[in-house]
C-alpha positions as CSV (number, residue, x, y, z in Angstrom):
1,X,136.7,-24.4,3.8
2,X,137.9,-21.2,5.7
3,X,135.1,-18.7,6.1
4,X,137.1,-16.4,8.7
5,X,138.9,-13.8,7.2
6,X,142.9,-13.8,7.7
7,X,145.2,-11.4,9.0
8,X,145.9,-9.9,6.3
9,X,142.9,-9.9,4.7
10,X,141.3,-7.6,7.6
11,X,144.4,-5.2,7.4
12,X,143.4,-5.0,3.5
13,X,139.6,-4.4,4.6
14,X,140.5,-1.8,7.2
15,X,143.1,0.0,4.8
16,X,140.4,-0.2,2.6
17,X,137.7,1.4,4.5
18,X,140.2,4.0,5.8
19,X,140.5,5.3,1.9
20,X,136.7,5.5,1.6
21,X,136.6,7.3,4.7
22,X,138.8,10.4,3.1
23,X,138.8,9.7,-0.9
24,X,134.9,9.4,-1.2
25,X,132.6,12.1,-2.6
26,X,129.2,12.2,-1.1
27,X,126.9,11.0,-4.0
28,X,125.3,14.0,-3.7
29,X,127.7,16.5,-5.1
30,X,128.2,14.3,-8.2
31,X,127.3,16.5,-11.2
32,X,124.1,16.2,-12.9
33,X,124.9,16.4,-17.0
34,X,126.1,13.4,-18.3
35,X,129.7,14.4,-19.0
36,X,131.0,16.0,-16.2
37,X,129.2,13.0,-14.2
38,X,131.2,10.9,-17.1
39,X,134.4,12.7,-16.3
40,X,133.8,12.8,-12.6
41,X,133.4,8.7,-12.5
42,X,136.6,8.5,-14.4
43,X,138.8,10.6,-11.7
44,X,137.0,8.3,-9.1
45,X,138.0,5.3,-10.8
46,X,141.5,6.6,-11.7
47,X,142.1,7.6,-7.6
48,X,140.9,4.1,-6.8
49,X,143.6,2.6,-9.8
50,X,146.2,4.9,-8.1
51,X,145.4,3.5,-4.4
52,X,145.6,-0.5,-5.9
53,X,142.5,-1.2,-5.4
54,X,141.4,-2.0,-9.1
55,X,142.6,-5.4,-10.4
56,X,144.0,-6.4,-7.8
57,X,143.5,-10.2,-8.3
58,X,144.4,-9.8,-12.4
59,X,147.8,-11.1,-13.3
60,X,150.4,-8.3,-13.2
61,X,151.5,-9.6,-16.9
62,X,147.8,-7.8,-18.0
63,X,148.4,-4.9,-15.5
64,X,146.7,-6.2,-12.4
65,X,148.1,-6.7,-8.8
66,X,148.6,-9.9,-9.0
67,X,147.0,-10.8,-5.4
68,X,144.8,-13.7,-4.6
69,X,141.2,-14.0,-5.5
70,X,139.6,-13.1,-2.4
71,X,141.2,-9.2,-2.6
């Protein structure tokens, strides 16, 4: 059992943190009605799809990244 992370798995963790660092809103400028907290979610999640950072480990054949697991 490895329980050190690889090479490559602390490049993904740092590139990861880097895009949190510039891409996230501070929690509290998120809107406060429902919808535009709805719609606001969705642009977050859709910046996050755009970076690669949402299914990464899914199978590219059902739209994911095809990585390993532990992304």
């Amino acid at each position: 059992m490895q329980l050190a992370s690889t090479e490559s798995e602390r490049r993904l963790q740092e590139e990861i943190r880097q895009f949190l660092a510039t891409e996230l809103a501070d929690a509290t400028e998120l809107p406060r009605t429902l919808g535009q907290r709805i719609e606001a979610l969705r642009r977050w999640q859709a910046r996050c799809y755009e970076a690669g950072y949402v299914g990464r480990a899914w199978p590219r054949e059902f739209g994911g990244g095809g990585g390993l697991v532990v992304e």
